[in-house]
N, CA, C and O atoms as CSV, one atom per row, in Angstrom:
chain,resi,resn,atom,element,x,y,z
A,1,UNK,N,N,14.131,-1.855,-13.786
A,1,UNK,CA,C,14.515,-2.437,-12.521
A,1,UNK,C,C,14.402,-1.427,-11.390
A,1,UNK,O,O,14.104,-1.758,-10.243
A,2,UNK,N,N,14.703,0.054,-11.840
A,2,UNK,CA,C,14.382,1.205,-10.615
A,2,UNK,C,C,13.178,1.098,-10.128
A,2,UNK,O,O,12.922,1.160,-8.926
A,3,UNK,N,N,12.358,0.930,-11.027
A,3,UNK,CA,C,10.757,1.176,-10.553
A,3,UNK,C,C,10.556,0.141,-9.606
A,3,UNK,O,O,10.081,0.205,-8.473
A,4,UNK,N,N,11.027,-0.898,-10.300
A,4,UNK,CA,C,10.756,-2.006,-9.669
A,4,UNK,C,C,10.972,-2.014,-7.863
A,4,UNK,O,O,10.160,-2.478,-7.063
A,5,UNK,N,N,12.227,-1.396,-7.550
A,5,UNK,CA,C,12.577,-1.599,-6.291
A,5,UNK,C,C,12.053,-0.526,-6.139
A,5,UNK,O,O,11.210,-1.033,-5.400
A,6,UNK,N,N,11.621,1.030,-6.163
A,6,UNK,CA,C,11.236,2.054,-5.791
A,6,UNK,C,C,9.625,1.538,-5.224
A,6,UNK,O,O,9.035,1.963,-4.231
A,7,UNK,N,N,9.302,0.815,-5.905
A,7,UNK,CA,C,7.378,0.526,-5.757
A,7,UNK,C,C,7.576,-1.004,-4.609
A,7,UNK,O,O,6.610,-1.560,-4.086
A,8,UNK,N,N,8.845,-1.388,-4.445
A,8,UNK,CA,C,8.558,-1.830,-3.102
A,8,UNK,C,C,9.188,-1.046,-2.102
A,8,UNK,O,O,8.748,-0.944,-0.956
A,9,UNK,N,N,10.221,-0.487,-2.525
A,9,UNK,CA,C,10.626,0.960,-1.581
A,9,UNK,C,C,9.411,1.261,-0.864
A,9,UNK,O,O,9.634,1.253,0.347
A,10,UNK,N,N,8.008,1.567,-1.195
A,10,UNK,CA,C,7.197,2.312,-0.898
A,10,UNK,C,C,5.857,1.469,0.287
A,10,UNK,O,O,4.928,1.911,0.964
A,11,UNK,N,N,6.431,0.086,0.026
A,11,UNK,CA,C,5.494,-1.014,0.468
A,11,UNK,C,C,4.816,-0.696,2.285
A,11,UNK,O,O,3.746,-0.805,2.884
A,12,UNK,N,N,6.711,-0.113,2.663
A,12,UNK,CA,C,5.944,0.379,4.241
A,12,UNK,C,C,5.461,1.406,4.412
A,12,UNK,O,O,4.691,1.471,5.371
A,13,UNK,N,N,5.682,2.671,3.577
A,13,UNK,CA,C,5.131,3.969,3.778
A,13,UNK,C,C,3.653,3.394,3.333
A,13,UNK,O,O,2.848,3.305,4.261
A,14,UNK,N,N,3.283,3.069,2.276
A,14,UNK,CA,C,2.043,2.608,1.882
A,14,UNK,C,C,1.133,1.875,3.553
A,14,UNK,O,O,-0.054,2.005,3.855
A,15,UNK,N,N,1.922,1.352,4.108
A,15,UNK,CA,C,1.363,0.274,5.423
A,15,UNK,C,C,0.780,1.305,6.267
A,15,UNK,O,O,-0.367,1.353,6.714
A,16,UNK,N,N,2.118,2.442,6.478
A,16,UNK,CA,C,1.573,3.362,7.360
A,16,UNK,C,C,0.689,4.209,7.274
A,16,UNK,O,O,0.067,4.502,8.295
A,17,UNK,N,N,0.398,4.813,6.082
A,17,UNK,CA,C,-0.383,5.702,5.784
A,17,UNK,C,C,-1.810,5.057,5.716
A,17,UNK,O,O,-2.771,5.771,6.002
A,18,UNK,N,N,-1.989,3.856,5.384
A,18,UNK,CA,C,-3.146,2.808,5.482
A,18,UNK,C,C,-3.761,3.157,7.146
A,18,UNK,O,O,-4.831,3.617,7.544
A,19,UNK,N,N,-2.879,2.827,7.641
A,19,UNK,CA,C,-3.064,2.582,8.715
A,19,UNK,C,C,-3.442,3.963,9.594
A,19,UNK,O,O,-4.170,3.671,10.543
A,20,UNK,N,N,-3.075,5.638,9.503
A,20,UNK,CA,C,-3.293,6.561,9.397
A,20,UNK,C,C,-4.792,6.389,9.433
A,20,UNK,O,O,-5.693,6.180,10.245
A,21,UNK,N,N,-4.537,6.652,7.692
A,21,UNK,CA,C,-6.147,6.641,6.900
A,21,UNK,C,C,-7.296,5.755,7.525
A,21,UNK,O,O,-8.451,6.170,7.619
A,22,UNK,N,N,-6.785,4.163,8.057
A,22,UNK,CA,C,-8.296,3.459,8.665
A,22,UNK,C,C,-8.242,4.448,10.269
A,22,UNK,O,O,-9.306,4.990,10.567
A,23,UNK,N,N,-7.234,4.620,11.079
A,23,UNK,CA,C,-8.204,5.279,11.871
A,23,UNK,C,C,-8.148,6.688,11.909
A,23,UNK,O,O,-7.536,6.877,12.960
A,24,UNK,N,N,-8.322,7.458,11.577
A,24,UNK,CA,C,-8.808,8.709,10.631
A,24,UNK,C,C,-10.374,8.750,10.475
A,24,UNK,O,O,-11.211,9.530,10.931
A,25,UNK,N,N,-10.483,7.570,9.620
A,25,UNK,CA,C,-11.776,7.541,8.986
A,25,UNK,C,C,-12.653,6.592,10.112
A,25,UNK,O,O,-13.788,7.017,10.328
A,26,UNK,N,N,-12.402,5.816,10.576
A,26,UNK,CA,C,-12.694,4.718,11.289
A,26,UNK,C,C,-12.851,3.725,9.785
A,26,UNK,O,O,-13.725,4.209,9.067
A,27,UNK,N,N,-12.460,2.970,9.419
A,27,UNK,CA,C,-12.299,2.933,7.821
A,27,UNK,C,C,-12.739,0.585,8.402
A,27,UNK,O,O,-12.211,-0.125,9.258
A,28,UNK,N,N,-13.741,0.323,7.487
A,28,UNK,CA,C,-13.829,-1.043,7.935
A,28,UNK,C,C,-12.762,-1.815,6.992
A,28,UNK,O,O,-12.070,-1.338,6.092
A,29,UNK,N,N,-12.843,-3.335,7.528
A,29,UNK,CA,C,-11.108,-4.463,7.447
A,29,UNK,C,C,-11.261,-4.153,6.207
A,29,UNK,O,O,-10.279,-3.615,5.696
A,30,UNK,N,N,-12.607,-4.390,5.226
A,30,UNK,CA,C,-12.741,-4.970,4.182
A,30,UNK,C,C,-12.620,-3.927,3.115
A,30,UNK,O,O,-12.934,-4.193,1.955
A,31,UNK,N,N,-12.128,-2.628,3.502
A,31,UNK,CA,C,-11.562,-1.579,2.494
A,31,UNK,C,C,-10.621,-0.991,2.683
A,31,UNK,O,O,-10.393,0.115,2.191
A,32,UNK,N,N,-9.731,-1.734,3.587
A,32,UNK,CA,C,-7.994,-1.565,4.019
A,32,UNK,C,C,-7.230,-1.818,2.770
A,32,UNK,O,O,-6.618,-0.839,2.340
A,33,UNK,N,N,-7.102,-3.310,1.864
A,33,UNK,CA,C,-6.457,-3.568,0.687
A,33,UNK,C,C,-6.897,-2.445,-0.484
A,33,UNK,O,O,-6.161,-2.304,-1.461
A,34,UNK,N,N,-7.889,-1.805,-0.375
A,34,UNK,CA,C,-8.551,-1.137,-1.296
A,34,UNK,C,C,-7.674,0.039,-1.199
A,34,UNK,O,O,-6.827,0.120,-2.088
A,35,UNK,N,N,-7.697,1.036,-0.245
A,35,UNK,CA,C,-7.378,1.664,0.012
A,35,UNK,C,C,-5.375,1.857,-0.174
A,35,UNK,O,O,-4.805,2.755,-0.794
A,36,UNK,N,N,-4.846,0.923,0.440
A,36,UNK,CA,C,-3.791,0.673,0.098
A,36,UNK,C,C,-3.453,0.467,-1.266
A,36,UNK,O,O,-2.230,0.573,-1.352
A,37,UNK,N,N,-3.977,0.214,-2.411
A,37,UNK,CA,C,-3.641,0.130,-3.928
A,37,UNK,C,C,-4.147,1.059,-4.163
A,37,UNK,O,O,-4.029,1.032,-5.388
A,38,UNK,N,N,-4.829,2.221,-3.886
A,38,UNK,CA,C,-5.430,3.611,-4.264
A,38,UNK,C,C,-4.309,4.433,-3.817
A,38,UNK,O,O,-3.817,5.309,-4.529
A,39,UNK,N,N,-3.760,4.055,-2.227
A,39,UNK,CA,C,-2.665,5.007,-1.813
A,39,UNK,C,C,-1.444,4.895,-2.352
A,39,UNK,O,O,-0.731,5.852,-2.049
A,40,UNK,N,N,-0.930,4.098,-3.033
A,40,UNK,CA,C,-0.230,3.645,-3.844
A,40,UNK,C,C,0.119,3.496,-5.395
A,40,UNK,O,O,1.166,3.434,-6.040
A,41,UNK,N,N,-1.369,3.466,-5.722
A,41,UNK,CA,C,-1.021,4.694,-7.321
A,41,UNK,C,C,-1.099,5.720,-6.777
A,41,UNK,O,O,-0.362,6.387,-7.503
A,42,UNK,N,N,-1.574,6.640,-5.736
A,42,UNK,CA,C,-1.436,8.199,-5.679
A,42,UNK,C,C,0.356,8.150,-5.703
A,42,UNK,O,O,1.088,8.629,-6.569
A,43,UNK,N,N,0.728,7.449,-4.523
A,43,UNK,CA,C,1.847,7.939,-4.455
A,43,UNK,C,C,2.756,7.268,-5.835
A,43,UNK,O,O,3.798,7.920,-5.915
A,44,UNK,N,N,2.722,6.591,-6.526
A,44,UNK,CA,C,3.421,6.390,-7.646
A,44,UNK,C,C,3.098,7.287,-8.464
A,44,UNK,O,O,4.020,8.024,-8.812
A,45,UNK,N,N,1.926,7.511,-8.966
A,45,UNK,CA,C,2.321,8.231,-9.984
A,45,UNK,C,C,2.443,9.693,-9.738
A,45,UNK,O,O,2.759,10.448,-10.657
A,46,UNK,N,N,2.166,10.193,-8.334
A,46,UNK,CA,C,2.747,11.644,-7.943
A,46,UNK,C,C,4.363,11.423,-7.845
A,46,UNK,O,O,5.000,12.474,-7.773
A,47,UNK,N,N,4.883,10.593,-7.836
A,47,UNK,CA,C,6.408,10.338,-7.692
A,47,UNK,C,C,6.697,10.438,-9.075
A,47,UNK,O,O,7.125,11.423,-9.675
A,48,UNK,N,N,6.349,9.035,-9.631
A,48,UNK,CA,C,6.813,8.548,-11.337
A,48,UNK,C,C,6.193,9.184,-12.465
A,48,UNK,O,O,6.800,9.275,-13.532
A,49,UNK,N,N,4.982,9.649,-12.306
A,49,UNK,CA,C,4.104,9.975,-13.640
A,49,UNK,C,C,3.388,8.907,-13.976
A,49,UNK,O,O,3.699,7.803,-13.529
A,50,UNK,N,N,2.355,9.069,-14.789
A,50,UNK,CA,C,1.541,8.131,-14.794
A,50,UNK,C,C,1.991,7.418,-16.321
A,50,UNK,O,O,2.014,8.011,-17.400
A,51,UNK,N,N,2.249,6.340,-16.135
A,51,UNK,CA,C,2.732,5.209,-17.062
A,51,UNK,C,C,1.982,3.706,-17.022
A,51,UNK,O,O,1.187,3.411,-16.130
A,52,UNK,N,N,2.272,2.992,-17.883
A,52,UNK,CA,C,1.572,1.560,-17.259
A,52,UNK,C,C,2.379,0.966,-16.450
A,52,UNK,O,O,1.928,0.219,-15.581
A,53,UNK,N,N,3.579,1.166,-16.574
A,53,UNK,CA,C,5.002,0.135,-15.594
A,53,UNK,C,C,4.667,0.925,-14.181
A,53,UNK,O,O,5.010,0.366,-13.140
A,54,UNK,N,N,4.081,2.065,-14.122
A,54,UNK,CA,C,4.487,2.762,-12.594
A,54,UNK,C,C,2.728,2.245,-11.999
A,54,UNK,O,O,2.444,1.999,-10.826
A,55,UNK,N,N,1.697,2.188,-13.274
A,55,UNK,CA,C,0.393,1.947,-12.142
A,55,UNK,C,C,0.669,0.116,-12.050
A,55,UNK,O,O,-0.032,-0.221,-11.096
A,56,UNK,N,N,1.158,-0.778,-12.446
A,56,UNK,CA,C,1.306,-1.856,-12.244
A,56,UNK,C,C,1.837,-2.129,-11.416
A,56,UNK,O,O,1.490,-3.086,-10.723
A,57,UNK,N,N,3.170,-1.202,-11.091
A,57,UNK,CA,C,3.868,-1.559,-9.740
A,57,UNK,C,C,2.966,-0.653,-8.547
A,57,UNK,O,O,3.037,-0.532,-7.324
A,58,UNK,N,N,2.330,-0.253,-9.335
A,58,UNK,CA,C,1.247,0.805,-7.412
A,58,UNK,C,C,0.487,-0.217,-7.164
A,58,UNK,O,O,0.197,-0.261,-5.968
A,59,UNK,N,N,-0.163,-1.443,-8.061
A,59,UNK,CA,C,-0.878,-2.019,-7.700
A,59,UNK,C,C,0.055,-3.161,-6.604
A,59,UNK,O,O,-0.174,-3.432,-5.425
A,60,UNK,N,N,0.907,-3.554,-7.312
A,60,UNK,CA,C,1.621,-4.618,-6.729
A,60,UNK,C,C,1.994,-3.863,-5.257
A,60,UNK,O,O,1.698,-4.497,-4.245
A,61,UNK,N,N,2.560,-2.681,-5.115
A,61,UNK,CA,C,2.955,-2.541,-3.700
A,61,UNK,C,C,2.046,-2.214,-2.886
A,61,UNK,O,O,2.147,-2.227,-1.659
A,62,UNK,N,N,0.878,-1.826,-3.677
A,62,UNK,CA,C,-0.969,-1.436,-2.608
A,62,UNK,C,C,-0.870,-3.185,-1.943
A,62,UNK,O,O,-0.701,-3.496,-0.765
A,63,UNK,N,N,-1.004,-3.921,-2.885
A,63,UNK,CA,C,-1.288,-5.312,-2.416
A,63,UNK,C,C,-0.363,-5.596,-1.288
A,63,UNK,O,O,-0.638,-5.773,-0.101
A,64,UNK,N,N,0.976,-5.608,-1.989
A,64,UNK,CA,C,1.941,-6.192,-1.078
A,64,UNK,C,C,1.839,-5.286,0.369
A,64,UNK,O,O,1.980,-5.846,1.456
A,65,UNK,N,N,1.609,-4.008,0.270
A,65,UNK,CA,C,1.463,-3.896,1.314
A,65,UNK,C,C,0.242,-3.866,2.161
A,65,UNK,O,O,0.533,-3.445,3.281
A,66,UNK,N,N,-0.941,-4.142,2.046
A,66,UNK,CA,C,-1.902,-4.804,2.323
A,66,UNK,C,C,-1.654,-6.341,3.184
A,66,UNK,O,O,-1.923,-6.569,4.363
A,67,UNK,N,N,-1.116,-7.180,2.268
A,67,UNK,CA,C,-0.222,-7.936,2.934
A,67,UNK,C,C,0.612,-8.268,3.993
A,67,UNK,O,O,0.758,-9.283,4.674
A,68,UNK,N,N,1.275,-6.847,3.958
A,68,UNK,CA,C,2.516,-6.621,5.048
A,68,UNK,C,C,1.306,-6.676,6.019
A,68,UNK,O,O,1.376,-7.491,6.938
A,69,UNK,N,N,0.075,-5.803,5.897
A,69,UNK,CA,C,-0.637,-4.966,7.377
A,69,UNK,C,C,-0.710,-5.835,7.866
A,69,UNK,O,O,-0.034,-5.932,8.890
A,70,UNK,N,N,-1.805,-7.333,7.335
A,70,UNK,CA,C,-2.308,-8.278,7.353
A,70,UNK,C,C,-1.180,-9.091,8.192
A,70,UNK,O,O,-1.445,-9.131,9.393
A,71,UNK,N,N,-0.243,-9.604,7.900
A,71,UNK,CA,C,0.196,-9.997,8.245
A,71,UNK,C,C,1.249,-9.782,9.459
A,71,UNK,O,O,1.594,-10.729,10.166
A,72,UNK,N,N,1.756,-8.396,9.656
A,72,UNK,CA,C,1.991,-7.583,10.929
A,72,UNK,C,C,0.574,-7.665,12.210
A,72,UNK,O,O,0.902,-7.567,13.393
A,73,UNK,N,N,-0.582,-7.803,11.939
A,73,UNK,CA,C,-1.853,-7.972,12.566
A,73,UNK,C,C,-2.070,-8.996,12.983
A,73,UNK,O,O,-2.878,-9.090,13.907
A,74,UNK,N,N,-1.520,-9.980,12.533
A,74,UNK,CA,C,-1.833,-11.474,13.020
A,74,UNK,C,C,-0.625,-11.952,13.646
A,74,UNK,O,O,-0.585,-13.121,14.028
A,75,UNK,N,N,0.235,-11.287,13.777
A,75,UNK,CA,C,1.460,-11.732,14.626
A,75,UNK,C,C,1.469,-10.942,15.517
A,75,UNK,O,O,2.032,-11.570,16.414
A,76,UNK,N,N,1.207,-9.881,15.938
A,76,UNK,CA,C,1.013,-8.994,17.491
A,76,UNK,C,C,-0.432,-9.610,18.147
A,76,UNK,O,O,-0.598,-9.750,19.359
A,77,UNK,N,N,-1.567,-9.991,16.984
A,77,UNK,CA,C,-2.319,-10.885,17.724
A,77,UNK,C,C,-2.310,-11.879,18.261
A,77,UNK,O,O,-3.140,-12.175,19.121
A,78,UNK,N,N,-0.952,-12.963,17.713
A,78,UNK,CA,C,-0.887,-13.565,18.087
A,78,UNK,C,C,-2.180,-14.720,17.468
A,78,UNK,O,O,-2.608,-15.639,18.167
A,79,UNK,N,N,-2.617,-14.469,16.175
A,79,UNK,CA,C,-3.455,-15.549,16.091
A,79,UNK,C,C,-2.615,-16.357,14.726
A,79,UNK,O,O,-3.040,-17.424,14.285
């Protein structure tokens, strides 16, 4: 259950650092989610160690927060 809330603990740091990283790189839409489940096993398993329960939840909070961006983006747009 720790992991569990720790790997959404991480859902907004994951958003921000996404968000860093695309303009950094100038990074295109369509390798934002990508990127976010990559930044997200880094940071899990540099936190947890690498396990299957800790890369399952990096995936879930890469997504979810992929999600969050996505959806923070379309409400300041206003679309």
């Amino acid at each position: 259950m720790e992991l569990v809330l720790f790997g959404f603990a991480l859902v907004p740091i994951i958003t921000g650092l996404t968000e860093v990283v695309k303009r950094a790189v100038k990074l295109e839409k369509r390798f934002v989610p990508l990127v976010a489940v990559l930044l997200g096993v880094i940071l899990m398993v540099g936190l947890n160690g690498y396990t299957p329960e800790s890369i399952t939840q990096a995936i879930v909070a890469g997504l979810a927060a992929s999600g969050l961006w996505d959806l923070g983006k379309k409400t300041v747009a206003g679309r």
